[in-house]
Legacy VTK file of the C-alpha trace (Angstrom):
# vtk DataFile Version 3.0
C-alpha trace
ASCII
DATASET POLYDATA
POINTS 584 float
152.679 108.410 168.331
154.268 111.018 166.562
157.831 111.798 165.710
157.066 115.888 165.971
154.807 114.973 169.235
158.829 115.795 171.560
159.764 118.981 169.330
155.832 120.063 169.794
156.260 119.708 173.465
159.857 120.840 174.255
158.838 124.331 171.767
156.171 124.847 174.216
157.996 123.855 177.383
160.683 126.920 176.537
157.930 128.716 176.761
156.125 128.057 179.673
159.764 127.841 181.391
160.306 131.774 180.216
156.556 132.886 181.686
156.926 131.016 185.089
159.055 132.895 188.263
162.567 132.335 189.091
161.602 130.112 192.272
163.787 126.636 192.797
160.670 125.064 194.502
158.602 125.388 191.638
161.159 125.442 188.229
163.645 121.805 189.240
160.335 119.901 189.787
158.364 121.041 186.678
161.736 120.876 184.405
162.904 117.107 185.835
159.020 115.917 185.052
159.143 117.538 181.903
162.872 116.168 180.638
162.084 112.433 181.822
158.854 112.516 180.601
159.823 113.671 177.114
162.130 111.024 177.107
159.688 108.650 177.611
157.274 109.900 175.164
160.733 110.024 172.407
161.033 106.838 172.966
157.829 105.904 172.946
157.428 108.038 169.682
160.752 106.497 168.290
159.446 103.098 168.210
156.024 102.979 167.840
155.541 106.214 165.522
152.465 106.171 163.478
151.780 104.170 160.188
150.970 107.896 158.163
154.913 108.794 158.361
155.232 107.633 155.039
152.462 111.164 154.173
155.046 113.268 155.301
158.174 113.668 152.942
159.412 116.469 154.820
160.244 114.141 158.179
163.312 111.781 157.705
163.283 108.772 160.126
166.227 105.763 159.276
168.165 104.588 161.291
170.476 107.153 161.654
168.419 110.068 162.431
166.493 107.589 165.022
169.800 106.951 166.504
170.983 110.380 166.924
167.110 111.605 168.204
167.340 108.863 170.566
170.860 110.129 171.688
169.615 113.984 172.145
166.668 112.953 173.928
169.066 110.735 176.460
171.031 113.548 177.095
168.342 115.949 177.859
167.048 114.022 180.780
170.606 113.203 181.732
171.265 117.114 181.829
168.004 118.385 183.311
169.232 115.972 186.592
172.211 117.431 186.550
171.518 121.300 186.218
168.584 120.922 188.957
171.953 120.209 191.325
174.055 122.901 189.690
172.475 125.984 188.633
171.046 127.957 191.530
169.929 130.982 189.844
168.111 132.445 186.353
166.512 128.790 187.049
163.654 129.609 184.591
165.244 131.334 181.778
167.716 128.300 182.000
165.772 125.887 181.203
163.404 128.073 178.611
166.978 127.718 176.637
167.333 124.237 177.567
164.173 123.165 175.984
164.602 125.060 172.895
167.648 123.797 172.566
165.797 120.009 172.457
163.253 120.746 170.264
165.797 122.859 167.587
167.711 119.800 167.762
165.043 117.398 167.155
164.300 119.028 164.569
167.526 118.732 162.822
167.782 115.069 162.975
164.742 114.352 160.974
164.151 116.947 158.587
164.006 115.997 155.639
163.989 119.392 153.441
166.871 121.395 153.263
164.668 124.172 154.581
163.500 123.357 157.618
166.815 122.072 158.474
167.913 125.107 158.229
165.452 126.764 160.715
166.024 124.233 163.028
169.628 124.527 162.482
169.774 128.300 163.153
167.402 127.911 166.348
169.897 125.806 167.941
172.461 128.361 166.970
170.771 131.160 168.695
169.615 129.178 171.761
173.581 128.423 172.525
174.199 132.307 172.087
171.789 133.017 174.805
172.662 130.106 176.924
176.428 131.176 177.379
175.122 134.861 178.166
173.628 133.106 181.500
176.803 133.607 183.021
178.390 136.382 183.728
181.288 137.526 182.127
180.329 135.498 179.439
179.257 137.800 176.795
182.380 137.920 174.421
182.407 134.438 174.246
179.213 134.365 173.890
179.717 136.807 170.700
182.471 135.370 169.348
180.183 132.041 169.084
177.405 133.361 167.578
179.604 134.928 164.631
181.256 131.926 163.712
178.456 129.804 164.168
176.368 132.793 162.424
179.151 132.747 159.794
179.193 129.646 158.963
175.301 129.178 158.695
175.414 131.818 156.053
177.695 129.087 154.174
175.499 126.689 154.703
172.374 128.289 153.392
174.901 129.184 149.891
175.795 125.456 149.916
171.671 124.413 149.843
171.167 126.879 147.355
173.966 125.746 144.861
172.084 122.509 145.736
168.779 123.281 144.912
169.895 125.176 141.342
171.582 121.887 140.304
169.014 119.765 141.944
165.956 121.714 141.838
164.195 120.865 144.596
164.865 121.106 148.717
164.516 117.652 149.623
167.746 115.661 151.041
168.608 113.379 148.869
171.501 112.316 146.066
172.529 115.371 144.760
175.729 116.108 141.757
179.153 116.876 143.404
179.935 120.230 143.722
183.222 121.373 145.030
181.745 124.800 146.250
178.380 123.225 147.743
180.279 120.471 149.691
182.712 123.639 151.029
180.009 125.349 152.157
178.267 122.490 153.924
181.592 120.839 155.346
182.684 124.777 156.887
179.620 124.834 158.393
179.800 121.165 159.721
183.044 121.950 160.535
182.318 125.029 163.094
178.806 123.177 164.407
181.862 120.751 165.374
184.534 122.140 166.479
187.042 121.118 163.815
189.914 123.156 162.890
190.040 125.682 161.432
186.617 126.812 162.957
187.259 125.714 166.333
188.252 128.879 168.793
184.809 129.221 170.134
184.790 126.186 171.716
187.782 127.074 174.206
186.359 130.349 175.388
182.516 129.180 175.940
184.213 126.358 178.076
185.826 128.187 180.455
182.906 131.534 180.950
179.964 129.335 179.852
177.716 127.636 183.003
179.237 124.067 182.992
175.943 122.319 182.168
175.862 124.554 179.618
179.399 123.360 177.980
178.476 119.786 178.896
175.556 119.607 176.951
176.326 121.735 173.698
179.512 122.123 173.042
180.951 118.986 174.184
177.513 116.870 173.027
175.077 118.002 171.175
176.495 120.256 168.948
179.485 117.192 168.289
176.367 115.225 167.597
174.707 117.599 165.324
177.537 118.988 163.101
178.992 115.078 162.833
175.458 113.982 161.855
175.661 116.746 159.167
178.899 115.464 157.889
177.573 111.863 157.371
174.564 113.076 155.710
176.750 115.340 153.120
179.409 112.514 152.360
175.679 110.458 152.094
174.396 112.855 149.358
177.283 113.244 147.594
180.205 111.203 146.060
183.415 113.223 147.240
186.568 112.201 144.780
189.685 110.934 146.223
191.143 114.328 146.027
188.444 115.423 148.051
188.307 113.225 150.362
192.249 113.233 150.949
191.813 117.160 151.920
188.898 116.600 154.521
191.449 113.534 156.124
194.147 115.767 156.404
191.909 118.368 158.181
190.812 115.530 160.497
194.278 114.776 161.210
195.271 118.075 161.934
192.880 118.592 164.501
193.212 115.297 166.018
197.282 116.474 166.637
196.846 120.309 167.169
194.505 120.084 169.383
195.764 117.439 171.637
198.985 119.643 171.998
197.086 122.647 172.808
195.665 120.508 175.496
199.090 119.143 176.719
199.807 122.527 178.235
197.035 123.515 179.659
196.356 124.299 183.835
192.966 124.681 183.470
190.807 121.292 183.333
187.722 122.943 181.769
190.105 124.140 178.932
191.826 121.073 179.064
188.948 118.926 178.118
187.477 121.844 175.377
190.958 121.070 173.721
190.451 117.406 173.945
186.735 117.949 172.689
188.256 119.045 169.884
190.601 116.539 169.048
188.002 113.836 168.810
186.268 115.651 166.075
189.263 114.676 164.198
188.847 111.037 164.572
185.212 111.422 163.350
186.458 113.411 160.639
189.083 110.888 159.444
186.274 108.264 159.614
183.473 109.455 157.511
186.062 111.137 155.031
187.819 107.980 154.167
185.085 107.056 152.116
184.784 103.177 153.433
181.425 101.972 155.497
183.584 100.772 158.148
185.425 104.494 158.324
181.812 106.165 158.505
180.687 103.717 161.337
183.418 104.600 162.981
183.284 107.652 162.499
179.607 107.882 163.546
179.923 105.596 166.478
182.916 107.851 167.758
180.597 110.769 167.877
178.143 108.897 169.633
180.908 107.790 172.049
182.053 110.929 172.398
179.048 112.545 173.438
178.762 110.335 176.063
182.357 110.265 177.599
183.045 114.026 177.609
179.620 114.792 178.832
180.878 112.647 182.007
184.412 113.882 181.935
182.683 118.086 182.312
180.373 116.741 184.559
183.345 115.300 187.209
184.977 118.573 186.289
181.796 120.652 187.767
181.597 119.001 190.804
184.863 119.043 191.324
184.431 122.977 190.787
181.103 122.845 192.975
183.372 121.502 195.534
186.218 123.256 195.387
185.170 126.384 194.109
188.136 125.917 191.376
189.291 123.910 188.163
192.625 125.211 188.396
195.229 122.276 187.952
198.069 123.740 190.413
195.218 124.163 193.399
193.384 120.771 193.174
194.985 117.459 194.317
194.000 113.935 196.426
190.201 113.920 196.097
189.499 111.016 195.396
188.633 110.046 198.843
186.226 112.726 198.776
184.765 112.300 195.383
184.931 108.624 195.103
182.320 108.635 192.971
183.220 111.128 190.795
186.910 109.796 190.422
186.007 106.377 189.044
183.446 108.116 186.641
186.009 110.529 185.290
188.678 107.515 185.313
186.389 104.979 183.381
185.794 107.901 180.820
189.410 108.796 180.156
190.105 105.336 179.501
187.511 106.104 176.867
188.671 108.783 175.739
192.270 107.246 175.374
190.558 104.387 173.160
191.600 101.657 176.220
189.959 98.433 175.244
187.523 97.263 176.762
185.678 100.668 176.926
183.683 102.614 174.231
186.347 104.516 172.222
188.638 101.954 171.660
185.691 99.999 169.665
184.928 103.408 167.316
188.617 104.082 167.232
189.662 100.358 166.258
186.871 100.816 163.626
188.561 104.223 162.272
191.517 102.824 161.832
190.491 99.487 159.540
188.213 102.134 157.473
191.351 104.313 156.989
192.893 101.595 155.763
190.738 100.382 153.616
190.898 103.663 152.014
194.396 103.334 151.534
194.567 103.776 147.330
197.760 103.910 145.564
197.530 107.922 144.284
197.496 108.902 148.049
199.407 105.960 150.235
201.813 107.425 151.809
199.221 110.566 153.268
197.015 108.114 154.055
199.276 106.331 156.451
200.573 109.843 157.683
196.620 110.310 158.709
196.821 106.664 160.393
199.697 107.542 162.452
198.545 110.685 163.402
195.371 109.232 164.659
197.517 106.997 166.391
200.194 109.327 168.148
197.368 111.678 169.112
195.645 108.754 170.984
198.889 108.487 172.916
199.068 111.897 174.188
195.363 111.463 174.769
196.455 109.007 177.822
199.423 111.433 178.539
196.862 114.309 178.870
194.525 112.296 181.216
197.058 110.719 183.108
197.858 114.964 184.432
194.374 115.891 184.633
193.345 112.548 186.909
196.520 112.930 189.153
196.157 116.333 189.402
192.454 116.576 190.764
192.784 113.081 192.210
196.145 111.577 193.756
199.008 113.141 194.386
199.401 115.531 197.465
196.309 116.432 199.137
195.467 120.501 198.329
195.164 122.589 200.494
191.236 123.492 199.513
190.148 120.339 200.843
190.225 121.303 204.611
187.801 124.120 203.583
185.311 122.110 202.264
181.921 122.020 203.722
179.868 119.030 203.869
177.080 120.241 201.926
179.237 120.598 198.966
180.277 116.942 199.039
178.924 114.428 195.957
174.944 114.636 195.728
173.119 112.661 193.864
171.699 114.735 191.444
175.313 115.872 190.315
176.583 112.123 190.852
173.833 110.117 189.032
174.605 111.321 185.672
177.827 110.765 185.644
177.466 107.042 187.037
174.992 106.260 183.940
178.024 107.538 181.427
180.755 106.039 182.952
178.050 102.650 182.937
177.361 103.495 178.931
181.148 103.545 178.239
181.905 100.078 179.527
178.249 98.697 177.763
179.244 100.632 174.220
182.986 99.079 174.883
181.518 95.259 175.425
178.462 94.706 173.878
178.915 97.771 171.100
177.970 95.821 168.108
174.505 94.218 169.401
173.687 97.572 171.225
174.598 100.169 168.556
176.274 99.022 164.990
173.747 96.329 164.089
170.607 97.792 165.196
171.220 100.889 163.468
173.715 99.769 160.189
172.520 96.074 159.232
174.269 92.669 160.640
176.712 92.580 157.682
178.526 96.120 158.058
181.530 94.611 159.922
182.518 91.684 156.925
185.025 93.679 155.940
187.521 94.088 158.881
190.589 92.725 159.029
191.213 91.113 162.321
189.444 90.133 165.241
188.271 91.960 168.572
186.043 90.171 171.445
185.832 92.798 174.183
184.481 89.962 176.094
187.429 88.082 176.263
190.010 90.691 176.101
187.766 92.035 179.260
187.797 88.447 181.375
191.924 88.324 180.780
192.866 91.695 181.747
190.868 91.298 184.755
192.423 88.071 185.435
196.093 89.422 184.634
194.831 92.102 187.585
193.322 89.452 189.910
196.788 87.107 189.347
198.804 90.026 189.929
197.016 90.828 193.473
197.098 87.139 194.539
200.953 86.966 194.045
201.209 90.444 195.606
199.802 88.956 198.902
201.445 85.337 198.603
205.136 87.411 198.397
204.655 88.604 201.705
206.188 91.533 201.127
205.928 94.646 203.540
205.810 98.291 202.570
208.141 100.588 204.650
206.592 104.168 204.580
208.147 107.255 204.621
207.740 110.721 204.225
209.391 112.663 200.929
212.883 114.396 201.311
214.610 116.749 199.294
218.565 117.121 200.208
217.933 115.237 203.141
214.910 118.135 204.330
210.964 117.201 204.623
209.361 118.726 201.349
207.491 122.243 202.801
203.906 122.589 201.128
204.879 125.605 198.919
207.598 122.878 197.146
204.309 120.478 196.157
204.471 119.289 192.999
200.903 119.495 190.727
200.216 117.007 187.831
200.442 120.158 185.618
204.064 119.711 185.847
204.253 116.070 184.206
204.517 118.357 180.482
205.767 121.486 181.364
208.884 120.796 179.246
207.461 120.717 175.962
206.315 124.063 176.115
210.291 125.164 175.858
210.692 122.529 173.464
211.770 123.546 169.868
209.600 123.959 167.348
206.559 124.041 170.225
208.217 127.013 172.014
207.343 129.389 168.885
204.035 127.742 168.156
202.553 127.857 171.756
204.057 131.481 171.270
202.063 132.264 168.286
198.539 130.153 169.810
198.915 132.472 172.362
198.875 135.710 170.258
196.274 133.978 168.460
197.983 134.061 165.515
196.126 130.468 164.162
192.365 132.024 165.564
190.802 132.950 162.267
187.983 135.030 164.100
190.907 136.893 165.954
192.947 137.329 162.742
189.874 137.998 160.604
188.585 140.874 163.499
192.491 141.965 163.290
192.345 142.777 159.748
189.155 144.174 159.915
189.673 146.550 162.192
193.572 147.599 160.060
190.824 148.207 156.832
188.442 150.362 159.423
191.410 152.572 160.386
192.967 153.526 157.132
189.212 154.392 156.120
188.871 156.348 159.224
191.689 158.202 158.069
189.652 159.541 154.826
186.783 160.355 157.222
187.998 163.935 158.197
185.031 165.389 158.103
185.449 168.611 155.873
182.978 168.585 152.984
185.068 169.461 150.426
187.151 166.513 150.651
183.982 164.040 150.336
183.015 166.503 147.415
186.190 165.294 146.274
186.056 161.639 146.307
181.876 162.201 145.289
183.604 163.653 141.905
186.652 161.137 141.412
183.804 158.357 141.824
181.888 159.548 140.157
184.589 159.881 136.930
185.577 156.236 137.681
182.048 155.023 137.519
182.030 156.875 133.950
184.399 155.553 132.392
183.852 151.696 133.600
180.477 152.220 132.134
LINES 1 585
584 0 1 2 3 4 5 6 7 8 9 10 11 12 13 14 15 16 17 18 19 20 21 22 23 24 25 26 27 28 29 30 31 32 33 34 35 36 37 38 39 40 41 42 43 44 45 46 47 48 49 50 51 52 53 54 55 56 57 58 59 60 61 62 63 64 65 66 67 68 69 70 71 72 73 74 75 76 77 78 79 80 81 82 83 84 85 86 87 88 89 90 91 92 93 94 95 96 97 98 99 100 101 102 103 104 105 106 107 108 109 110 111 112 113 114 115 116 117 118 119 120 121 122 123 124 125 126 127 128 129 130 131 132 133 134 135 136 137 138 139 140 141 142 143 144 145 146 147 148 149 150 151 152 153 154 155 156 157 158 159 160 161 162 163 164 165 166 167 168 169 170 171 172 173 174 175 176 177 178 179 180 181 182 183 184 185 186 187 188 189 190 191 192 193 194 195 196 197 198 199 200 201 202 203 204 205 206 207 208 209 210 211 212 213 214 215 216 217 218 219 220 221 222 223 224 225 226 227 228 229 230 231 232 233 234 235 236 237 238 239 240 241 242 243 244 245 246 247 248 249 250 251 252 253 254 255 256 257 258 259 260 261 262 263 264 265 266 267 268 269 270 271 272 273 274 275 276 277 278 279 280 281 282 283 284 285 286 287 288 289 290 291 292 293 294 295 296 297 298 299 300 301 302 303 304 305 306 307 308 309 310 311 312 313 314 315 316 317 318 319 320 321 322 323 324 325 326 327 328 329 330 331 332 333 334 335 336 337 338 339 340 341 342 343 344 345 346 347 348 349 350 351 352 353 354 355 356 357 358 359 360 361 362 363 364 365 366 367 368 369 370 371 372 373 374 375 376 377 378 379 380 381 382 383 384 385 386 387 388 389 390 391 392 393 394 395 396 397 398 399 400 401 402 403 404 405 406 407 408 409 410 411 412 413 414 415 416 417 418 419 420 421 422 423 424 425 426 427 428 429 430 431 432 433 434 435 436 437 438 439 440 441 442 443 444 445 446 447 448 449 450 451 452 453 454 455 456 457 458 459 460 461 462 463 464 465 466 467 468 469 470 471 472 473 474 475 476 477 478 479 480 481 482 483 484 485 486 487 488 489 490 491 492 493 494 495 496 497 498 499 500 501 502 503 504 505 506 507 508 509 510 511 512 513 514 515 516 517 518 519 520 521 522 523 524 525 526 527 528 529 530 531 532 533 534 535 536 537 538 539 540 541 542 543 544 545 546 547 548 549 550 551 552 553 554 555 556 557 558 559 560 561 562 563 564 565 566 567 568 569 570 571 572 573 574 575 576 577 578 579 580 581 582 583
């Protein structure tokens, strides 16, 4: 079987999904055969490939790039369940984009030459572009992506060139260090990402994009490619301390910007595209410190965060599908109504949070001993600063979930729920996927290192931590500590006396309700947040905004020359004219 055998098959599925009518009957049956079945043959393909691989030097197939093509091919059957629930109309054109999007990324993962990675790389680009522009309403995020993304890819192909002149050849390999090669790679890394500075797209195409849409891009596969980038440039080349040092501080940044952006706000689609964010910064701070335990940590996060945000967007669409909102201040006690859904979202933000037993407290734990082991004498006390910042921002991590889960969850029933029709209750093409992530995060969190590290980085990888972790046991005594506290719950006897909630002695009326958005509402006229949420606000820290800003200040004072009487441009014709004279 044959690694290209998937790409082959998804190229050709976009197109037979853009040829065939916009009828439900006929596009969610062909497109859930197709995504399962590709998975199957990925798999198939993944381990038993054919013996003539070794023929092709332009296909790259370790263990890493077998990982991550596994990972993409997961997700597109996961997603293809979940859209046939979701997306009721431009059904075909959907999933054209859908499949492109598979085989572009494919592709990525196991090229091998610079070149083709680049193709592939731009495809996936373009296919995001037209997937936001699916929804209406959509189009300026939809803009502003492709021109970062666009941007950045013009970076990229400078970095491979700079490459190739030192190098002189396109194949991925060990390659010199160059300071303005590994700048134009990281940036472009970077925005693929979602890392600061290149991050603003990310917000907007979460809160216009179609939710499948944000679920599986933004929030996974693009995380997955632009991380698997990063581990393949710090692969390739040998970054100096000094080097390295900058790219943690970026990852540290993010991980605390981001989280505060996230703090504040109301929206939960918005909420979680902050979030999104943040994580890159742990994977950042991983692979940039340099050690092998930082860079499977770093790695493994990525993978972990694929899979927990991917469940955390889907919860948020059905609770949208149900609701018909994702606003914070409207939603409220439904977890009786989306059972389901609410112990999905809640296993994933204990993920999220890095909560042992569950996924992201084993890629987090593994950050933090590779961070430390990159802790050198000429940059100790920044290194430590990256450590704690890693560690705050997993703090307000739990802060942030604990509003968005009591919010949509507990707390005072809303009002919207007496509204809602049957038919928009849990089904189980919206439920499914989220059950089998919420399931991965607890298997990643207790069995991570014979599921994940060894088969894909060797048995002896994990020598060098300090410590010891057994999820297995940590897992049996907190559930015991739980069990024992229920058992001497009951034996007390104790009765609960309910009553209803008073303010000033008078029943609370339903316009005085108190939303989980209000848990932070303080910080926001905190000082120094008060000015900064100011400035985020007037985008002020949005390079596309400020770049489009100054731009468009340049356009008008040129504007201002453009009178349109001749003799002035026979003026400026001569004066250049002189100028060009007399550099010559």
């Amino acid at each position: 079987m044959d690694l290209l055998l998937p790409i082959k098959i998804s190229a050709a599925l976009s197109v037979i999904f853009f040829i065939l009518p916009d009828k439900r009957k006929l596009v969610v049956p062909a497109a859930l055969t197709a995504a399962i079945s590709l998975f199957i043959i990925s798999i198939y393909s993944l381990f038993f490939r054919d013996i003539a691989l070794a023929s092709r030097p332009y296909i790259m197939a370790d263990n890493i790039s077998k990982a991550v093509y596994f990972l993409i091919s997961f997700f597109g059957a996961i997603m293809a369940i979940y859209s046939s629930g979701f997306i009721t109309r431009k059904l075909n054109r959907y999933f054209a984009y859908f499949f492109l999007t598979i085989a572009s990324s494919l592709g990525v993962v196991i090229s091998a030459n610079w070149l083709i990675f680049t193709i592939f790389w731009g495809i996936s680009g373009t296919a995001l572009f037209l997937m936001i522009q699916l929804e209406s309403g959509a189009n300026a995020a939809a803009k502003k992506t492709m021109i970062i993304l666009g941007g950045s890819d013009s970076l990229l192909i400078l970095g491979i060139a700079i490459i190739y002149y030192a190098t002189g050849t396109f194949t991925i390999g060990t390659a010199p260090w160059s300071g303005l090669a590994a700048t134009c790679l990281l940036a472009a890394a970077l925005a693929k990402a979602g890392g600061m500075p290149l991050h603003t797209w990310i917000p907007g195409c979460a809160e216009t994009a179609p939710l499948p849409v944000t679920a599986f891009i933004p929030a996974a596969l693009d995380k997955i490619l632009g991380i698997y980038m990063m581990t393949r440039l710090f692969q390739i080349m040998r970054f100096p301390p000094e080097a390295r040092m900058a790219v943690m501080i970026i990852g540290a940044g993010t991980i605390i910007c981001a989280v505060f952006m996230a703090l504040k706000q109301h929206n939960a689609k918005k909420l979680l595209s902050y979030h999104a964010i943040s994580q890159v910064g742990y994977m950042i701070l991983g692979i940039a410190s340099g050690t092998t335990l930082g860079l499977i940590g770093g790695f493994f996060h990525m993978v972990n965060h694929a899979i927990y945000k991917c469940a955390l967007f889907l919860g948020t669409g059905q609770v949208e599908k149900t609701t018909g909102t994702d606003h914070l201040e409207k939603l409220g006690g439904l977890a009786k109504l989306l059972p389901f859904t609410f112990t999905s979202m809640l296993i994933a933000s204990f993920a999220i949070s890095g909560i042992p037993p569950f996924n992201g407290f084993y890629s987090k734990w593994l950050i933090y001993q590779g961070i430390l082991g990159a802790n050198t004498k000429d940059f100790q006390l920044l290194t430590m600063l990256c450590l704690l910042a890693a560690l705050f921002g997993s703090g307000l991590t739990l802060a942030s979930f604990m509003k968005l889960i009591h919010a949509i969850f507990l707390g005072s029933s809303s009002p919207l729920i007496g509204r809602i029709e049957p038919s928009h209750r849990e089904k189980f093409s919206l439920v499914f996927p989220q059950i089998t992530l919420a399931a991965a995060c607890i298997l990643l969190g207790l069995f991570a290192v014979n599921i994940f590290i060894k088969p894909v980085f060797g048995s002896g990888v994990l020598d060098e931590i300090r410590g010891a972790w057994s999820p297995g046991t940590a897992s049996l005594l907190m559930i015991a500590g739980i069990v024992i506290g229920i058992l001497l719950y009951w034996l007390s006897g104790s009765k609960t006396r309910r009553a209803g909630s008073f303010i000033g002695g008078y029943k609370v009326a339903p316009e005085m309700r108190v939303s989980g958005v209000t848990f932070y509402a303080s910080i926001e006229n905190i000082f120094p947040f008060r000015q900064i949420f100011r400035l985020a606000d007037k985008k002020v820290f949005d390079l596309y905004e400020m770049t489009k800003l100054g731009l468009f200040y340049i356009i008008g004072i040129l504007r201002y020359f453009h009178t349109g009487v001749l003799s002035n441009y026979l003026t400026w014709i001569f004066a250049g004219g002189i100028i060009i004279f007399l550099a010559l």
